[in-house]
C-alpha positions as CSV (number, residue, x, y, z in Angstrom):
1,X,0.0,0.0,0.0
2,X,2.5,2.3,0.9
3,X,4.6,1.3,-2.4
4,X,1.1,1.8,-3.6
5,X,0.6,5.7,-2.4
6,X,4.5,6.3,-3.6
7,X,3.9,5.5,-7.1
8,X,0.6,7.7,-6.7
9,X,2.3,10.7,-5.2
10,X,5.6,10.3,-7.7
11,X,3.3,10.4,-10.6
12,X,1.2,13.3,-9.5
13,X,4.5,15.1,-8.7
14,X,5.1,14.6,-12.1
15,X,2.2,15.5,-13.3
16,X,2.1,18.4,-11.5
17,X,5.6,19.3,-13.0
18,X,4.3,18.9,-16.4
19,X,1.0,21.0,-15.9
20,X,2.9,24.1,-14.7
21,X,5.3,23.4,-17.5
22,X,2.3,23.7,-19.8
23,X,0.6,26.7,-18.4
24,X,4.2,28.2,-18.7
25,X,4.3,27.9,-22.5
26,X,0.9,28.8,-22.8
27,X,0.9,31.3,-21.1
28,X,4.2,32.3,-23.1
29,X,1.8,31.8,-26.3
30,X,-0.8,34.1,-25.1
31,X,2.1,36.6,-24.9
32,X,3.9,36.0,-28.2
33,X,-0.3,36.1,-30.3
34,X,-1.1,39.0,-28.0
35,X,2.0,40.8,-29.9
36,X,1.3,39.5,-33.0
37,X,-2.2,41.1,-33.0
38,X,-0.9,44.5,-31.8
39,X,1.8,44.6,-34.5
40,X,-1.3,43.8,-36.8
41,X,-3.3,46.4,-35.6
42,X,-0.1,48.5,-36.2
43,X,-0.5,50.7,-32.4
44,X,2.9,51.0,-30.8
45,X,4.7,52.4,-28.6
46,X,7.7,54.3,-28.1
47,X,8.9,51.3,-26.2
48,X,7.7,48.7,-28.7
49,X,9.5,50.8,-31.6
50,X,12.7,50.9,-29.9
51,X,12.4,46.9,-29.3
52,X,11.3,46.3,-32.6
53,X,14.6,49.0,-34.5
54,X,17.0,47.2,-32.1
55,X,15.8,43.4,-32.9
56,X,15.3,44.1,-36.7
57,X,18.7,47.0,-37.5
58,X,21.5,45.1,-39.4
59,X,24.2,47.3,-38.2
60,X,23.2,46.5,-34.8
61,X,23.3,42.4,-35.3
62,X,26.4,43.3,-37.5
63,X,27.9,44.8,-34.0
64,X,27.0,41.8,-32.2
65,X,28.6,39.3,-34.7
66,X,32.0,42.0,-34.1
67,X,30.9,41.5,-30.4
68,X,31.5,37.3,-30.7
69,X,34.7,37.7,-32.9
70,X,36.5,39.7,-30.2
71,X,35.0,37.5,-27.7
72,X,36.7,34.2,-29.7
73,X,39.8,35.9,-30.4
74,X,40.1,36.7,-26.7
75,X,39.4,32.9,-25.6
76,X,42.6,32.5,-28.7
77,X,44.4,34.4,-26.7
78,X,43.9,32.6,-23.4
79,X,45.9,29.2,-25.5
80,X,48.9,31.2,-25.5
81,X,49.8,30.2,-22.2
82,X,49.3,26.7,-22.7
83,X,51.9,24.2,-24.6
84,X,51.1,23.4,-28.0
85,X,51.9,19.9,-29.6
86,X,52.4,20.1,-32.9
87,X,52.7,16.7,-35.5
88,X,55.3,16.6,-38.6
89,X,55.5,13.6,-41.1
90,X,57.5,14.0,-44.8
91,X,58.5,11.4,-47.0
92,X,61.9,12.5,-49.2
93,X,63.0,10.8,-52.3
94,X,66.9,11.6,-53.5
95,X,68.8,10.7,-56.8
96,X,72.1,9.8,-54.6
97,X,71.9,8.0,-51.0
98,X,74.4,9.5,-48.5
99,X,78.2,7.1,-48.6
100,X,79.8,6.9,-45.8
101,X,83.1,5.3,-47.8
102,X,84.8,7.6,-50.3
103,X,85.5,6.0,-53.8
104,X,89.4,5.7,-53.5
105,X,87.9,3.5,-49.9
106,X,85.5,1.2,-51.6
107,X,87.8,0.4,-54.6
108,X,90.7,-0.7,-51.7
109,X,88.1,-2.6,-50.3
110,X,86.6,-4.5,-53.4
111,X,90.4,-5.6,-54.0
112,X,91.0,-6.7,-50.8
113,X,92.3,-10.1,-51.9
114,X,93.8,-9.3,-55.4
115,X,96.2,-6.9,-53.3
116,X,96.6,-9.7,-50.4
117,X,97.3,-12.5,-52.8
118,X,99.7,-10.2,-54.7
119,X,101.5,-9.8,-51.1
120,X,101.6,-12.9,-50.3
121,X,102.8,-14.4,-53.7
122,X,105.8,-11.9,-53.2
123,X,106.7,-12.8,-49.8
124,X,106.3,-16.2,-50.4
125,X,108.9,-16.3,-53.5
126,X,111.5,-13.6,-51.3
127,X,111.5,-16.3,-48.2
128,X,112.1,-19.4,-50.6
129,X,114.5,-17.8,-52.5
130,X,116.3,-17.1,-48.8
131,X,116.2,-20.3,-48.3
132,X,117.7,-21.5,-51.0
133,X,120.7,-19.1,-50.6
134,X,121.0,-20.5,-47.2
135,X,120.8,-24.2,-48.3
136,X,118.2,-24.7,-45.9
137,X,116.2,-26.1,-49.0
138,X,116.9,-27.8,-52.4
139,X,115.7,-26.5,-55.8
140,X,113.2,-29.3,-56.2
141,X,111.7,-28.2,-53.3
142,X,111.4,-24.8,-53.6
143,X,109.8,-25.4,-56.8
144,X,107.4,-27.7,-55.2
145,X,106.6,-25.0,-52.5
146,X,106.4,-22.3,-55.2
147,X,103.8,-24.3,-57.0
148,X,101.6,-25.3,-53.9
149,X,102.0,-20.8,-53.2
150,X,100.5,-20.7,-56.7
151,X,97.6,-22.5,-55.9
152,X,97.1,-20.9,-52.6
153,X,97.0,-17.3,-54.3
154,X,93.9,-17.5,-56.3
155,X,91.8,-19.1,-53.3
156,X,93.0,-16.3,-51.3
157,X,92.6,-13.2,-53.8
158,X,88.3,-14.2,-54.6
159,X,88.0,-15.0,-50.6
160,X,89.4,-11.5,-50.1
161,X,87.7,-9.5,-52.5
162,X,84.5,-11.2,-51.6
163,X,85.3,-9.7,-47.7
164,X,86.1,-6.6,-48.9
165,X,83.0,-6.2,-50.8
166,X,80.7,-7.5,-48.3
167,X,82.4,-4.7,-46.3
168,X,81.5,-2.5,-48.6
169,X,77.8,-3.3,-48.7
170,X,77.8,-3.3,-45.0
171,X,78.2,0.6,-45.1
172,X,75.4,1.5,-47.6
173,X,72.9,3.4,-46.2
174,X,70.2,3.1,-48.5
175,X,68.9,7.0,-48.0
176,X,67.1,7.6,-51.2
177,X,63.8,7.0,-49.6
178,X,63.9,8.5,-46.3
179,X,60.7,8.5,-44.1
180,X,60.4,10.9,-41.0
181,X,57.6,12.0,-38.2
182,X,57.6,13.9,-35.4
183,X,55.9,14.9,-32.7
184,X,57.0,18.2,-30.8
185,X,55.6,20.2,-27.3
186,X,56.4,23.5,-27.0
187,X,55.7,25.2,-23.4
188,X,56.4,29.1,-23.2
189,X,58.3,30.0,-20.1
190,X,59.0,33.7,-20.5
191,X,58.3,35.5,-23.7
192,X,59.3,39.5,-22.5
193,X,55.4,39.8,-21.6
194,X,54.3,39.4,-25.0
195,X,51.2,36.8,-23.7
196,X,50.1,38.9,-21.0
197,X,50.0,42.4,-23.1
198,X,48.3,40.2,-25.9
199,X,45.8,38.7,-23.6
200,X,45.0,42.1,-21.8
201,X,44.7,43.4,-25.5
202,X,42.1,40.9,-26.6
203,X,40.3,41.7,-23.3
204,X,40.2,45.8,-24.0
205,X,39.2,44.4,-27.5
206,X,35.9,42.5,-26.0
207,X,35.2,45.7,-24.2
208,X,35.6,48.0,-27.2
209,X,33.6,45.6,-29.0
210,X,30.9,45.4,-25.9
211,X,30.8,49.4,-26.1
212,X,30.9,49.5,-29.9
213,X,27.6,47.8,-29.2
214,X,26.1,49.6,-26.6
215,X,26.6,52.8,-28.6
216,X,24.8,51.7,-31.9
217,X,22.1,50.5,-29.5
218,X,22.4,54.3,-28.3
219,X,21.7,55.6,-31.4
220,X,19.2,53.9,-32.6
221,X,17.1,54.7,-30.0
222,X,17.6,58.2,-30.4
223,X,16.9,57.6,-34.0
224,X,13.6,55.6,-33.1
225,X,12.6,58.2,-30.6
226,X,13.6,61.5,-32.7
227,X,11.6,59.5,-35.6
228,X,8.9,58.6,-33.5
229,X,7.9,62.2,-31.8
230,X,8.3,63.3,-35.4
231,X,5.3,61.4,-36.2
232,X,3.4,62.6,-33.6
233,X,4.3,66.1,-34.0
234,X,2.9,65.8,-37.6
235,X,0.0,63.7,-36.6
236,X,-1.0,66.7,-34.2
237,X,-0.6,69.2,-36.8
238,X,-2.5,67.4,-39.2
239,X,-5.5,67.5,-36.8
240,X,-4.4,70.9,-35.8
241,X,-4.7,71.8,-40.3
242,X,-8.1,69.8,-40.5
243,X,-9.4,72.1,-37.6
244,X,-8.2,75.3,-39.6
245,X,-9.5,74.2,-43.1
246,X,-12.7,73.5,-40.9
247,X,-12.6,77.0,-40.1
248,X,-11.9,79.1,-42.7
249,X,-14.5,76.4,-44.8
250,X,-17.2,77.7,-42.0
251,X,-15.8,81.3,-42.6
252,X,-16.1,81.3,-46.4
253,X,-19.9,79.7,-45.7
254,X,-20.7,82.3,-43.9
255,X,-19.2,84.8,-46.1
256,X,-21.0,83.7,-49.2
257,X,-24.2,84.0,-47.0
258,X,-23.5,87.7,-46.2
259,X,-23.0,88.0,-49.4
260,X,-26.5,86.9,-51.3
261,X,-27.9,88.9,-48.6
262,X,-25.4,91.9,-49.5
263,X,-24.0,92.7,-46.0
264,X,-20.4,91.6,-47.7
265,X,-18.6,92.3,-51.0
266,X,-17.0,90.1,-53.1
267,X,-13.8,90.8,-52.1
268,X,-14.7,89.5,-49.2
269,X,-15.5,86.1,-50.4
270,X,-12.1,86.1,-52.3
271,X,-10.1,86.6,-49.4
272,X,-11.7,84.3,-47.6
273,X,-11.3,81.7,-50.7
274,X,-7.9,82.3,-50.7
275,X,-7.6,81.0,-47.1
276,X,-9.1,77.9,-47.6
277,X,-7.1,76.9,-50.7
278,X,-4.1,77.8,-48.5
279,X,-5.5,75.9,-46.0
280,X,-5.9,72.9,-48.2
281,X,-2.3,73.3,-49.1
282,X,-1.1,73.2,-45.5
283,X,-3.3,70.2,-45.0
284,X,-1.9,68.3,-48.3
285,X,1.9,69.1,-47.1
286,X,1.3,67.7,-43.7
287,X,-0.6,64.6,-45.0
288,X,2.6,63.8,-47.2
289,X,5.0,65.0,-44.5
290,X,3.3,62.6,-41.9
291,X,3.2,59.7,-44.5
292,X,7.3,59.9,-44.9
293,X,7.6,60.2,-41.4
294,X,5.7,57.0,-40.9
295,X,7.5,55.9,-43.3
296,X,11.0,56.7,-41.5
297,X,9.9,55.4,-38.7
298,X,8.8,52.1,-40.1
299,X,12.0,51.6,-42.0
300,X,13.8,52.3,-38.4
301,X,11.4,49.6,-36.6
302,X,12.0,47.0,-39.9
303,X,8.5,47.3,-40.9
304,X,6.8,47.6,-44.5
305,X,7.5,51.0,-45.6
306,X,3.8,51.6,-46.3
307,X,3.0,49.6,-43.1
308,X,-1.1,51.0,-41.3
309,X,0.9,51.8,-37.7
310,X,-0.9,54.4,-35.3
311,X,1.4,55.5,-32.3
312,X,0.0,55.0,-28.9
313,X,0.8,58.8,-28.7
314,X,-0.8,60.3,-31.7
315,X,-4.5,61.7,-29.5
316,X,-2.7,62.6,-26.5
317,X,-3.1,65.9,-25.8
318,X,-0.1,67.0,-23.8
319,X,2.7,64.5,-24.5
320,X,5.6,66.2,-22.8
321,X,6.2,65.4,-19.4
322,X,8.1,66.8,-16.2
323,X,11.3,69.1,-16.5
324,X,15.0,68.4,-16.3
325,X,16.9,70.8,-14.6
326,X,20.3,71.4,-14.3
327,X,20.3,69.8,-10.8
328,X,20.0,66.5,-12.7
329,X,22.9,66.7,-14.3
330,X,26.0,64.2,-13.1
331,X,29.2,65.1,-15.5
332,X,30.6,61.9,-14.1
333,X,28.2,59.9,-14.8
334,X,27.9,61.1,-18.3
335,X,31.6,60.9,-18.8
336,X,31.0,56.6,-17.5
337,X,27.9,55.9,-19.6
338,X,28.8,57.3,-23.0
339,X,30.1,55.1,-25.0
340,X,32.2,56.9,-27.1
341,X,34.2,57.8,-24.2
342,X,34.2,54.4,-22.8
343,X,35.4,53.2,-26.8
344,X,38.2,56.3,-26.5
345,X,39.6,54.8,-23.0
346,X,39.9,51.6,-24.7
347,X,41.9,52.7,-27.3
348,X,43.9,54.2,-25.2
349,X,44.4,51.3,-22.8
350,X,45.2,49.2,-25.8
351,X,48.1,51.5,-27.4
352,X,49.7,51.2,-24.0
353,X,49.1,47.5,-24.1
354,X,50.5,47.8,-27.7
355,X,53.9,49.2,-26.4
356,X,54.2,46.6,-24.2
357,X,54.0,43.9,-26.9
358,X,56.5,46.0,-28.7
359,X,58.9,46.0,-26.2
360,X,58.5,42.5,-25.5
361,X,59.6,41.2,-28.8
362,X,63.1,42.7,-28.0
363,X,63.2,41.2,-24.7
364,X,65.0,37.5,-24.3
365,X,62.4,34.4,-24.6
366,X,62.6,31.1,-22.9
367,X,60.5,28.6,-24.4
368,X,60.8,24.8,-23.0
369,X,60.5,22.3,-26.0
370,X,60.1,17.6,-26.1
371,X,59.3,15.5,-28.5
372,X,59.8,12.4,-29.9
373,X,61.3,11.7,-33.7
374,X,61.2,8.6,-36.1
375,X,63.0,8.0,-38.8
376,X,63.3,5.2,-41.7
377,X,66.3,4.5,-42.2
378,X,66.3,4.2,-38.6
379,X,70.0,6.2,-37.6
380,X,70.2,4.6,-34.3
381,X,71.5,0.9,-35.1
382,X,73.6,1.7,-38.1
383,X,71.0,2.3,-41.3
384,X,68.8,-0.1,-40.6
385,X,65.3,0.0,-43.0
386,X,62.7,0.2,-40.1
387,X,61.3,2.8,-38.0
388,X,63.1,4.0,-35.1
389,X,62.7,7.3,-33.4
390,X,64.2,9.1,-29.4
391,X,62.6,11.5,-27.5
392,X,64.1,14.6,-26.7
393,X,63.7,17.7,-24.5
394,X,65.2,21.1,-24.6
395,X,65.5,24.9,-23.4
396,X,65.7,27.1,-26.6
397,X,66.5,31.2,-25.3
398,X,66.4,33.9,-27.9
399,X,68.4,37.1,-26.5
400,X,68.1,40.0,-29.0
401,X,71.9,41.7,-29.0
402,X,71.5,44.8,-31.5
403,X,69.1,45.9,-33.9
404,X,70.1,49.5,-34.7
405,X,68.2,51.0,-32.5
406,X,65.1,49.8,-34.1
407,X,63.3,48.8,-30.7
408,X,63.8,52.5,-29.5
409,X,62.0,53.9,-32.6
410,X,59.0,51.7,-32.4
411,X,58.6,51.8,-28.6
412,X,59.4,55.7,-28.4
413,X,56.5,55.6,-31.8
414,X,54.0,53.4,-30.4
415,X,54.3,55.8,-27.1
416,X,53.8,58.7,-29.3
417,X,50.0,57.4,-30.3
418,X,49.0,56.4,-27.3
419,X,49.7,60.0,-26.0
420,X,47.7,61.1,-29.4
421,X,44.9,58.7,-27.9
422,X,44.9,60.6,-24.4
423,X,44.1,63.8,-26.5
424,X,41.6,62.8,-28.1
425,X,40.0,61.1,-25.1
426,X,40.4,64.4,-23.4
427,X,38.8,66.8,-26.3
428,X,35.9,64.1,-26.5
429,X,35.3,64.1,-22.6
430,X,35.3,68.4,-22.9
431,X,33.1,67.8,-25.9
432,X,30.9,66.0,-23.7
433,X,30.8,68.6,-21.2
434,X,29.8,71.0,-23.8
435,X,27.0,69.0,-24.8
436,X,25.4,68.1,-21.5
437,X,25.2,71.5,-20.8
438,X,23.6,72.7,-23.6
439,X,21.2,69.5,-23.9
440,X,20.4,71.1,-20.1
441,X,19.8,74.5,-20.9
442,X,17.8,73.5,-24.1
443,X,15.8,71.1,-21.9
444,X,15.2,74.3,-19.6
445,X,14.4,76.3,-22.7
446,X,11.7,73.9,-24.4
447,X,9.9,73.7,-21.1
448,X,9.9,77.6,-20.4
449,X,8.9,77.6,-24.5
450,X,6.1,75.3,-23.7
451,X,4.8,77.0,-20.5
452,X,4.5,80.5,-22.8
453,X,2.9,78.2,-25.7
454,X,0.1,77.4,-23.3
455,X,-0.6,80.6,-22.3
456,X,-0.6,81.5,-26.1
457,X,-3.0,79.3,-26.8
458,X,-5.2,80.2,-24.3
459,X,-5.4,83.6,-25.5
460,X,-5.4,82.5,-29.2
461,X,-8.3,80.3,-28.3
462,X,-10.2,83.2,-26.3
463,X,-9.2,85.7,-29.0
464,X,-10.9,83.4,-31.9
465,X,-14.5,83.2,-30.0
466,X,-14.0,87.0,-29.0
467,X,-14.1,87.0,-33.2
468,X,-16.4,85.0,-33.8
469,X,-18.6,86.3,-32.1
470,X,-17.7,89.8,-32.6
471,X,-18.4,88.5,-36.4
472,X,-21.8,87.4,-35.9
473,X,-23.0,90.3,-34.2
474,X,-21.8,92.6,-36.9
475,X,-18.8,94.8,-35.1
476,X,-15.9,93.0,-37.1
477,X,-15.6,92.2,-40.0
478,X,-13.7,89.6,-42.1
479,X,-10.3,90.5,-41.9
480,X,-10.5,90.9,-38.2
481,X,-11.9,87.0,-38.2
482,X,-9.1,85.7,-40.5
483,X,-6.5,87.6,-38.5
484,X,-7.8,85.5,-35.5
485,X,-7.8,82.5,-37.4
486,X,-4.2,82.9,-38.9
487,X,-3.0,83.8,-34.7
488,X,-4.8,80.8,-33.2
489,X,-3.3,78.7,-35.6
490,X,-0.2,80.0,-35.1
491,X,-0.5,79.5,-31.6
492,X,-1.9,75.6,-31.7
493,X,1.7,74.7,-34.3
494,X,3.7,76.6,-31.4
495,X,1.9,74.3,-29.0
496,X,2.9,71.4,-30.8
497,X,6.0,72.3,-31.7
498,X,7.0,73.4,-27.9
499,X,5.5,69.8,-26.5
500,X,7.2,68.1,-28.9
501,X,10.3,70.2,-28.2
502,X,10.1,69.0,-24.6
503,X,10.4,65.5,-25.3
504,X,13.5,65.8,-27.9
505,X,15.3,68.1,-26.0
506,X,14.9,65.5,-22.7
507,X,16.0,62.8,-25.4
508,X,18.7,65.1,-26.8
509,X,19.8,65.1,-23.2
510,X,19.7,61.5,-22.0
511,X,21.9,60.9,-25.0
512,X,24.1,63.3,-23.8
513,X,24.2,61.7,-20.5
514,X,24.5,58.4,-22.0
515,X,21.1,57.3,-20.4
516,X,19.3,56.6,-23.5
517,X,19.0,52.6,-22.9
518,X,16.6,50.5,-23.3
């Protein structure tokens, strides 16, 4: 039973894992067609553009690729430190195999017994002719003994040369065809710093690449978001130009009303006419103006070009939001998060990297070095025709002596650009400083801008019913009407273009500050 209730309560644990698995991924699924359908009703937001710009730019996933290359080459680097085996093999075919013997040698050799039996013959014939003289022997037999040296010679002169030859053959070495393989281990031991300054390199190099990165990702969102209040701007001022031709169209009604009643003069009507057509002009240049932004901005987001999007911004009324002052302004801060200084300091970190590697190649290496050779013909047991290798191990040093002065020049050179470097780091950084500030004070500006804007249109909107109504009880006439019209427009595109003002002069700024992140 209780095996029973384990195999019950294991499964249901299961189970359970499974079911909140599920309900993950749909959940996940609900998410990813809840998207779907908002991109398909095109409404996004300024969040959802910048998303959509940064998944979709090329030059951004072209960054990212450069971001894994310095990333690889840094993990190449790393394998410096570690000993490298390395695996030879060569076959070798000559027209002459190496002689140990000389010519003059092997001849002597190959008539070993022609010039023994020749020796012997002679000192045979000198010691029986002593004899004789002596009287130790007769004539008959020294003659006998001369004949048996006779037949003694020949035996001896082919048993000699046969020696000498095999001699001979014994110290061929058969080398035409020469086989060899090797395996060898090299370990670095000291190498003037060369590894370190080209492992710190390929470190600042992942970091430049990192920053390289971060500021593309930079400005594209300041592309997306310039692109994307632009749109909005235009959207406003389109409604803001179908309210005027609205206007003036009610204007000229009027007008021509007065006039088949005779309370207004042609002229009237003409000037009035005039408006409207200019009216309709405003209203055609915005429509086309507004349909290129969209356009911009799709092309920014990787949409279709003539892609149906509606920004979640377009009917909001004030869009601009609370002021930054000067008191939010941290110079240091700016000088850490923008990326072109960050991409400045690395170039600077890797020319003095640079000078070390420099330096380092006229500095003495130690490198420890084994292995283990084969040949055929094997050297090790005469020339034998089999494989046959040793292993060996060795120190090898390298100490530079003199090089004219060449090591000076390049160090005291490569020291020269990484002081260029520090100059420009510094320019950019006062650059910088310039910028924020200004960013600040524009910031400052757009809002005071905007604050006057409102009071404009307030006036510009009391102003219009004052004529209006003035209109329609007789005491004004057109021109007084149109003049109102022509001010309250003016003040509703200073409106806009204040709010809108607001929020690229807060992006200009964040930029500045290197906030702009998404």
């Amino acid at each position: 039973m209780k095996q029973a209730n384990k195999h019950k309560s294991g499964a249901t644990s299961r189970f359970g894992t499974l079911g909140a698995g599920f309900r993950a991924w749909f959940l996940a699924a609900c998410g990813l067609q809840l998207s779907v359908c908002a991109a398909a009703q095109g409404v996004l937001s300024l969040d959802s553009c910048r998303a959509m710009a940064l998944r979709n730019n090329k030059q951004l996933s072209i960054a990212q690729l450069k971001q894994d290359i310095a990333r690889d080459v840094r993990k190449a680097a790393r394998t410096k430190y570690l000993p490298h085996i390395d695996v030879m093999g060569g076959y070798e075919f000559t027209s002459k195999e190496i002689s140990i013997l000389n010519d003059e040698q092997k001849g002597a050799l190959g008539s070993l017994g022609t010039t023994a039996a020749g020796q012997f013959g002679t000192t045979v014939s000198s010691a029986i002719s002593e004899m004789v003289g002596q009287g130790v022997i007769t004539q008959q037999t020294a003659a006998s003994l001369g004949k048996i040296a006779e037949n003694i010679a020949p035996g001896l002169e082919k048993a000699g040369n046969s020696i000498g030859q095999a001699i001979t053959d014994a110290f061929r070495t058969d080398t035409r065809n020469v086989f060899t393989a090797s395996v060898m281990l090299t370990q670095p031991i000291y190498m003037g710093g060369s590894i370190v300054a080209a492992n710190k390199i390929a470190d600042i190099s992942e970091q430049l690449a990192a920053n390289s990165l971060a500021g593309s990702k930079q400005t594209i969102i300041y592309d997306v978001d310039n692109a994307y209040w632009t749109v909005v701007s235009l959207k406003h001022k389109q409604k803001l130009a179908e309210s005027y031709l609205k206007l003036v169209k009610k204007l000229s009604s009027d007008v021509r009303k007065m006039i088949a009643e005779g309370v207004a003069t042609r002229a009237d009507g003409l000037r009035v006419d005039v408006r409207v057509n200019e009216a309709e002009m405003q209203l055609t240049q915005v429509d086309n103006g507004l349909s290129l932004a969209r356009m911009l901005l799709c092309q920014l987001c990787g949409l279709q070009l003539d892609g149906d999007i509606v920004l979640e911004d377009e009917d909001k009324e004030d869009v601009s939001s609370s002021d930054v002052g000067l008191g939010d302004v941290d110079l240091e801060a700016a000088f850490d998060n923008r990326p072109e200084l960050r991409v400045l300091q690395n170039t600077v970190d890797i020319s003095r990297q640079a000078t070390k590697l420099i330096r380092a190649a006229y500095l003495p290496q130690v490198a420890l070095t084994g292995g283990y050779l084969v040949t055929n013909p094997s050297l090790y047991n005469g020339f034998e025709k089999k494989f046959s290798g040793i292993w060996n191990i060795g120190v090898i040093v390298r100490v530079p002596v003199w090089n004219w002065f060449e090591s000076t020049y390049k160090i005291r050179a490569s020291k020269t650009a990484t002081s260029i470097a520090m100059l420009e780091l510094d320019d950019a950084r006062e650059k910088v400083e310039l910028q924020v500030n200004q960013s600040s004070f524009k910031v400052s500006e757009a809002n005071k801008k905007l604050s006057m804007a409102k009071k404009n249109t307030e006036q510009a909107d009391e102003n219009l019913r004052c004529a209006n109504l003035g209109f329609k009880e007789g005491v004004m006439d057109v021109s007084d009407v149109m003049a109102a019209q022509t001010a309250w427009l003016q003040a509703r595109s200073q409106k806009i273009d204040a709010d809108i003002d607001v929020k690229l002069s807060q992006t200009n700024l964040k930029k500045a500050l290197g906030e702009v992140i998404y």
